[in-house]
C-alpha positions in Angstrom: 38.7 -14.1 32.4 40.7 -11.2 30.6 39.7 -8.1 30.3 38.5 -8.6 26.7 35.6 -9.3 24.1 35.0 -12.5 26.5 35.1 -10.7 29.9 32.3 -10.4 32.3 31.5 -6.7 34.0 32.3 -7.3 37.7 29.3 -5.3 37.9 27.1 -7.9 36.6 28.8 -10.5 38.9 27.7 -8.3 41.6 24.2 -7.7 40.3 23.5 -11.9 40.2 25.0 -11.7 43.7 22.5 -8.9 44.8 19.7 -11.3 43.2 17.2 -13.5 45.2 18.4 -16.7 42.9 20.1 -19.6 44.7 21.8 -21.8 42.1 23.6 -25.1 41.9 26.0 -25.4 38.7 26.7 -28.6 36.8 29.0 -28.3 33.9 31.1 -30.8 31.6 33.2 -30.7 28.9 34.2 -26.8 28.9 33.1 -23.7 30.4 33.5 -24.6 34.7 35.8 -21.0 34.4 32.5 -19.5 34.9 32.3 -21.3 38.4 35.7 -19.3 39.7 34.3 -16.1 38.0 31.4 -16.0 40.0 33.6 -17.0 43.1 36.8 -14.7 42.7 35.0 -11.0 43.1 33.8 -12.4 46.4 29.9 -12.8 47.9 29.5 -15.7 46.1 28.0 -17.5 48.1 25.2 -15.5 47.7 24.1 -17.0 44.4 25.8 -20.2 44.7 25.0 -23.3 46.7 27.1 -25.5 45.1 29.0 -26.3 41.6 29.9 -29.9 40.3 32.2 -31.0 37.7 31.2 -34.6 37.0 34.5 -34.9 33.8 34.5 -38.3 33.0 32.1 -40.7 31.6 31.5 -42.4 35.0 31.0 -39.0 37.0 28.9 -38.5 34.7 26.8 -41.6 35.0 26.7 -41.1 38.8 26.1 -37.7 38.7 22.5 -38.5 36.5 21.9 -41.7 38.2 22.5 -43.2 34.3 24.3 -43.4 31.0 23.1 -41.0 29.0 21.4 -41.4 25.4 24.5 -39.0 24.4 27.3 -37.0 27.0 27.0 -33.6 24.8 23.0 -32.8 23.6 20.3 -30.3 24.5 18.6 -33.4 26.2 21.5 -34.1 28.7 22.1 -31.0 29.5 18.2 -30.8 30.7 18.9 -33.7 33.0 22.0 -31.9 34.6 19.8 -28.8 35.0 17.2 -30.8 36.6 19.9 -32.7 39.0 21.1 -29.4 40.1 18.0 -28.4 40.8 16.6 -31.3 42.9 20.4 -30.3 44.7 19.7 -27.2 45.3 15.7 -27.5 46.3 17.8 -30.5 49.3 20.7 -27.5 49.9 17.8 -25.0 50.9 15.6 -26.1 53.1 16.7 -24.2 56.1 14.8 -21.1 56.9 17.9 -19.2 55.8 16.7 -19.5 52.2 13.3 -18.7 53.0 12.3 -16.2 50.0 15.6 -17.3 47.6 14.6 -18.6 44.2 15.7 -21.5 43.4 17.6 -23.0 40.2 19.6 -25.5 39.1 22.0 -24.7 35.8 23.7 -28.2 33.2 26.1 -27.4 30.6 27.6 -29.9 28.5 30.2 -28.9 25.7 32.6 -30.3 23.1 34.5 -28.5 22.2 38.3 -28.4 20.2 40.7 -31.4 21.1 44.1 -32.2 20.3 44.3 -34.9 17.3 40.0 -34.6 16.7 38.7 -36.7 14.0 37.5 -34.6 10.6 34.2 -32.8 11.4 33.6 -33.8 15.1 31.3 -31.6 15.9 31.6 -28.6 18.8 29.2 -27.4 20.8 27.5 -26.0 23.9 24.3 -26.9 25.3 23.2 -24.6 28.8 19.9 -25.4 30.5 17.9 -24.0 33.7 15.5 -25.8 35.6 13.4 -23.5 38.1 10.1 -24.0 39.7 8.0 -23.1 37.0 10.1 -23.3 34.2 13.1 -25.5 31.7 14.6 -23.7 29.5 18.2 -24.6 27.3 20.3 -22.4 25.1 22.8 -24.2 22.4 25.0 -23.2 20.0 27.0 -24.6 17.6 30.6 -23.7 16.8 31.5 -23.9 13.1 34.6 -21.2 13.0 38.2 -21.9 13.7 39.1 -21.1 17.0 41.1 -21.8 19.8 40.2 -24.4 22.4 40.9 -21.4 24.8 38.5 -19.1 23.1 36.3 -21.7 22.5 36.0 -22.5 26.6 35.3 -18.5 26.7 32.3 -18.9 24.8 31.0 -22.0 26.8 31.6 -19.8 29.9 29.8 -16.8 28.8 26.8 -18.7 27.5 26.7 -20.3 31.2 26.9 -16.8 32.4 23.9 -15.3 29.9 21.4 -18.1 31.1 22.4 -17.7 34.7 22.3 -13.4 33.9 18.5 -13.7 32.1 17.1 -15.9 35.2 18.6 -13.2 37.5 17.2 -10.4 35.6 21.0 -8.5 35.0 21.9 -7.6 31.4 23.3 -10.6 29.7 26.9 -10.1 27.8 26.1 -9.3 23.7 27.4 -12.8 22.2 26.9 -11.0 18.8 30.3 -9.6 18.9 32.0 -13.0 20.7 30.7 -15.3 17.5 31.1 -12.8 14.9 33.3 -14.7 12.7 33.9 -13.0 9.9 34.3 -16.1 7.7 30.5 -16.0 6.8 29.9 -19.1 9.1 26.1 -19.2 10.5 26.2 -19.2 14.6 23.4 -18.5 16.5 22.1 -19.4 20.1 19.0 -21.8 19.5 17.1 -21.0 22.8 13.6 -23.2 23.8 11.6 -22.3 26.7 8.8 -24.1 28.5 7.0 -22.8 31.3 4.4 -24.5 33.1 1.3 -23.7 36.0 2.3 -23.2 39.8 0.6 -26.7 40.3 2.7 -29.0 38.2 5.6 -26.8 39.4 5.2 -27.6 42.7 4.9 -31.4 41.5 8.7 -31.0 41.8 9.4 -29.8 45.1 7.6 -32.4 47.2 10.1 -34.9 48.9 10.3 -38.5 47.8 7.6 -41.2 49.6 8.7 -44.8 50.7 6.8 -47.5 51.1 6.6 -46.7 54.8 5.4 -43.6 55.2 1.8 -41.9 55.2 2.0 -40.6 51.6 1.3 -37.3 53.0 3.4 -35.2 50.1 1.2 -36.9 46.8 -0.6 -34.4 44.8 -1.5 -34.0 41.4 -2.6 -31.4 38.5 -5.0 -32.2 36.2 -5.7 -31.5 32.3 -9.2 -31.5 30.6 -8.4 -32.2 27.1 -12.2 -31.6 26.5 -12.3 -28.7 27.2 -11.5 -25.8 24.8 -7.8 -24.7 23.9 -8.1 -21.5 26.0 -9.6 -23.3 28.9 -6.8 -26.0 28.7 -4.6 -25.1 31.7 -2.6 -27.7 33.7 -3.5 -27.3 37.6 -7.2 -27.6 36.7 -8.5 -29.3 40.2 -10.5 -32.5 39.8 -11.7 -34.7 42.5 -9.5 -37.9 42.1 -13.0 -40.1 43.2 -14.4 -39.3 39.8 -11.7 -41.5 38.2 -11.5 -45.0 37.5 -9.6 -46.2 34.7 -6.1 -45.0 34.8 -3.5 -45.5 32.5 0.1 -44.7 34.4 3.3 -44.4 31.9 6.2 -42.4 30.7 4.0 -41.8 27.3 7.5 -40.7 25.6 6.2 -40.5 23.7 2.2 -42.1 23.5 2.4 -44.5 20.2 -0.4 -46.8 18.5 -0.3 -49.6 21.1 -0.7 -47.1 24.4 -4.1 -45.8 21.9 -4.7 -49.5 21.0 -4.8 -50.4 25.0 -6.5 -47.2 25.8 -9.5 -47.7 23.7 -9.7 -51.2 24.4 -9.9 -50.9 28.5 -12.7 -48.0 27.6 -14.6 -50.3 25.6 -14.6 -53.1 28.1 -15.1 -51.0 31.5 -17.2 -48.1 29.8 -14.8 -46.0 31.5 -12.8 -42.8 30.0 -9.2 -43.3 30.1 -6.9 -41.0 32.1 -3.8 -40.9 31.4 -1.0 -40.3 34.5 2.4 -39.2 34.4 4.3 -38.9 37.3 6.8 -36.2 36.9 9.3 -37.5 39.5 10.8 -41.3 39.3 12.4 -43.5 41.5 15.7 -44.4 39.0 16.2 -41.6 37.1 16.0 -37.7 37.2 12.6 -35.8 37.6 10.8 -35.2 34.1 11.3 -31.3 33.1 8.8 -29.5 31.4 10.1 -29.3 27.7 10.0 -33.3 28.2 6.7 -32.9 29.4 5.3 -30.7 26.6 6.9 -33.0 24.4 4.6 -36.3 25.5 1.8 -33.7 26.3 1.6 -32.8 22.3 1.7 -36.4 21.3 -1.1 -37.8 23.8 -3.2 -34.3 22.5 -3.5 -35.2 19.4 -6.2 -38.1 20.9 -8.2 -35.5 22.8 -11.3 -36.2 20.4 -11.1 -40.2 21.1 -13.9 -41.3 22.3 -11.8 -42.7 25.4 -9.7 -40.0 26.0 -10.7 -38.7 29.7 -7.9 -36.4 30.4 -4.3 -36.4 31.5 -3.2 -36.7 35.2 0.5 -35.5 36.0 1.6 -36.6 39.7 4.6 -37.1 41.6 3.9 -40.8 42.5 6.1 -43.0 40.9 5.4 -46.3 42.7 1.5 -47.9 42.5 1.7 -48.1 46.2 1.1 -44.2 45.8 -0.8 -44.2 42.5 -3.7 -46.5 44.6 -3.7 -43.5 47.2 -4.1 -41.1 44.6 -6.9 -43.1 42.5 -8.8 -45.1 44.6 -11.7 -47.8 43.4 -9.8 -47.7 40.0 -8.5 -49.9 37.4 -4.7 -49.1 36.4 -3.9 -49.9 32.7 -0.5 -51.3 32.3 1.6 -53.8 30.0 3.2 -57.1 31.0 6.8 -55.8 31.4 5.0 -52.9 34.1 3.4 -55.6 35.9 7.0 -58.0 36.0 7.9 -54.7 37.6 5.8 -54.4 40.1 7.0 -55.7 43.3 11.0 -55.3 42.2 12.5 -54.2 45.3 14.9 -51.5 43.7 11.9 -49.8 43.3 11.4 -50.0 47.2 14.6 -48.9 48.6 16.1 -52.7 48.0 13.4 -54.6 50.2 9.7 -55.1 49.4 6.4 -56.2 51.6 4.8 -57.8 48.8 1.5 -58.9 51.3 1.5 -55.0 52.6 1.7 -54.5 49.2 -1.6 -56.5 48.3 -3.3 -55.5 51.3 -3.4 -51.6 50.3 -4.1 -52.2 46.7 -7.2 -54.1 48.1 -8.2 -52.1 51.0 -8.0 -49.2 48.4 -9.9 -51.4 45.7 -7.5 -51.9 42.8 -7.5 -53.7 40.1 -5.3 -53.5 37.1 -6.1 -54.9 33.2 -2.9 -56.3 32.3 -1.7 -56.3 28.7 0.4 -58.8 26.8 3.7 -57.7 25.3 5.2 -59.8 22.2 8.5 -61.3 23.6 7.3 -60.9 27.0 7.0 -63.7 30.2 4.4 -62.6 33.4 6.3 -63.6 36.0 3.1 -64.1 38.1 2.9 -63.5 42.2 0.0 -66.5 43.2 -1.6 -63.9 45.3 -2.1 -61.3 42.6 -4.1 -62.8 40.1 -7.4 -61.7 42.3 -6.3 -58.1 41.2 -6.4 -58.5 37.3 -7.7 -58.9 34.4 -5.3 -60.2 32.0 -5.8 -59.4 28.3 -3.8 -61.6 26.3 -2.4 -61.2 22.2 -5.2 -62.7 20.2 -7.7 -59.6 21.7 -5.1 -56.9 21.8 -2.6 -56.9 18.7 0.9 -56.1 20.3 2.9 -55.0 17.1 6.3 -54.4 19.4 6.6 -50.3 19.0 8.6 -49.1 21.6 8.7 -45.6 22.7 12.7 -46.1 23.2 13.2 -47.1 19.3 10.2 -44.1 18.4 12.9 -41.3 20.5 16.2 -43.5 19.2 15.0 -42.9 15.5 13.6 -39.4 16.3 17.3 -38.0 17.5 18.9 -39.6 14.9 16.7 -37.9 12.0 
């Protein structure tokens, strides 16, 4: 970077390098300068474990482990950061690290392009992932610039998220997007933080099928109690449940209430609602996510049903029946066609091992009819459920995909 309105102080290059924080950067679409910034005054290796570029659509896709709802969007950047930082938790393991914080950093731009259609849009989207904490900075470019000064920007934005997680002065971007043409830029900045607990959800390593599940753990929320007592983390003895209700809840809608109070009424059970924060397919769930599908499963705290919300890291019911033994999981038809798929098992699945821990841990799951759905129906599983078909449980096809498809496009 020149020596100009979108230079960095070496100083402040040399004050992230004298930091504690261990970082992997993933950026697209503008702004990788940055990268050889950090890298050109030397020590960088100090602050950086690793930086990835993934350009095209497919790197892209391979990078997140999917195709993205959209390449450029406060949401995709989140999923970077949270890549990046699942990188960087594998890149420093080795008691070299041992005291380093640890982040992972996603930027996704668009910016100016030769021959651009009329109004594209251009703009940056920078977010963090930490133990304890997602955050994401965006900003929208409305005045006429250069794609040079434009990349600048992109850079320095990266830089300022990086700077504030670091605790070194972050550059003024007052002066940088001062237009002058009475255009409205700002940095739009959201935080989330969350309890040491559901942090360290995060950092355990991923359980097989094979192994002795010694990493599972959980955090607990008691949406009975009062507001100020409401803190994730709470410790609860897992024994004490036994309905559960496992899902993505992304967000909770009227047919995950409709099944809830249902399963109550039959088993005179409260409902408890788990989340596993990491997934076998996709990136880890960050905590703005999490807050998100948090608020909209609060707002049934004073149901009668409502028992409280779980959040693990067990993404398979193999796990789930270590965590919740003796209880009855709540799921929907398409979960159950899902539940011996061997992608979900590293490729190859023991469906009578399976069966044989859900029944020495006594499980039983009530099983929900979806409209336009098929059970696809393992003869030795039928001993485990209780099927609940249409005419008792009124499936009106709400999908939290179309609920988040019509949300972002508001």
């Amino acid at each position: 970077m020149a020596t100009d309105k979108y230079s960095v102080p070496i100083e402040h290059i040399f004050q992230i390098h004298r930091s504690p924080c261990k970082t992997v950067l993933a950026i697209t679409g503008g702004g990788a300068e940055i990268i050889g910034e950090l890298l050109r005054h030397g020590s960088g290796s100090a602050t950086l474990l690793d930086a990835v570029v993934p350009y095209s659509t497919d790197a892209m896709d391979r990078f997140l482990g999917r195709k993205p709802e959209k390449y450029c969007s406060e949401k995709t950047a989140r999923l970077m950061a949270m890549v990046a930082y699942q990188r960087a938790l594998g890149l420093s393991k080795a008691n070299e690290f041992a005291g380093q914080e640890i982040i992972g950093i996603g930027a996704t731009c668009k910016l100016k392009a030769e021959n651009e259609r009329e109004g594209r849009k251009h703009e940056i989207h920078v977010a963090i992932q930490a133990d304890c904490k997602t955050g994401v900075s965006s900003l929208e470019l409305t005045a006429d610039r250069t794609r040079e000064e434009e990349e600048k920007i992109a850079a320095l934005l990266i830089f300022n998220v990086l700077a504030r997680h670091c605790g070194v002065y972050e550059i003024d971007l007052s002066d940088v997007i001062e237009t002058g043409e009475g255009k409205n830029e700002e940095v739009i900045e959201k935080y989330e933080f969350v309890s040491r607990p559901v942090g360290d959800l995060l950092k355990q390593r991923k359980i097989s099928q094979d192994n002795n599940y010694e990493t599972l753990s959980m955090a607990r929320i008691n949406l009975k109690e009062p507001e100020a007592f409401e803190e994730p983390g709470e410790p609860e003895e897992p024994k004490k449940i036994r309905l559960v209700f496992p899902g993505s809840f992304d967000p909770c809608h009227r047919n995950h209430v409709l099944m809830a109070r249902l399963a109550s009424e039959k088993l005179g059970e409260p409902v408890h609602f788990e989340i596993s924060l990491t997934n076998v397919d996709k990136p880890p769930i960050d905590f703005i996510s999490l807050n998100q599908r948090l608020d909209s499963l609060r707002i049934h705290k004073k149901e009668n049903f409502m028992g409280g919300i779980c959040l693990t890291n067990a993404p398979l019911f193999l796990q789930k029946a270590d965590l919740f033994p003796d209880s009855t999981f709540i799921i929907g038809a398409d979960t159950f066609n899902r539940l011996f798929d061997a992608k979900y098992y590293g490729g190859t699945v023991n469906i009578p091992a399976i069966l044989k821990h859900f029944k020495e841990k006594n499980i039983r799951f009530m099983v929900f009819h979806r409209k336009s759905t098929e059970f696809c129906i393992n003869p030795d599983v039928p001993e485990f459920c209780e099927i609940v078909s249409l005419d008792k449980y009124e499936d009106d096809g709400t999908s939290s995909t179309e609920i988040r498809r019509k949300r972002e496009n508001v």
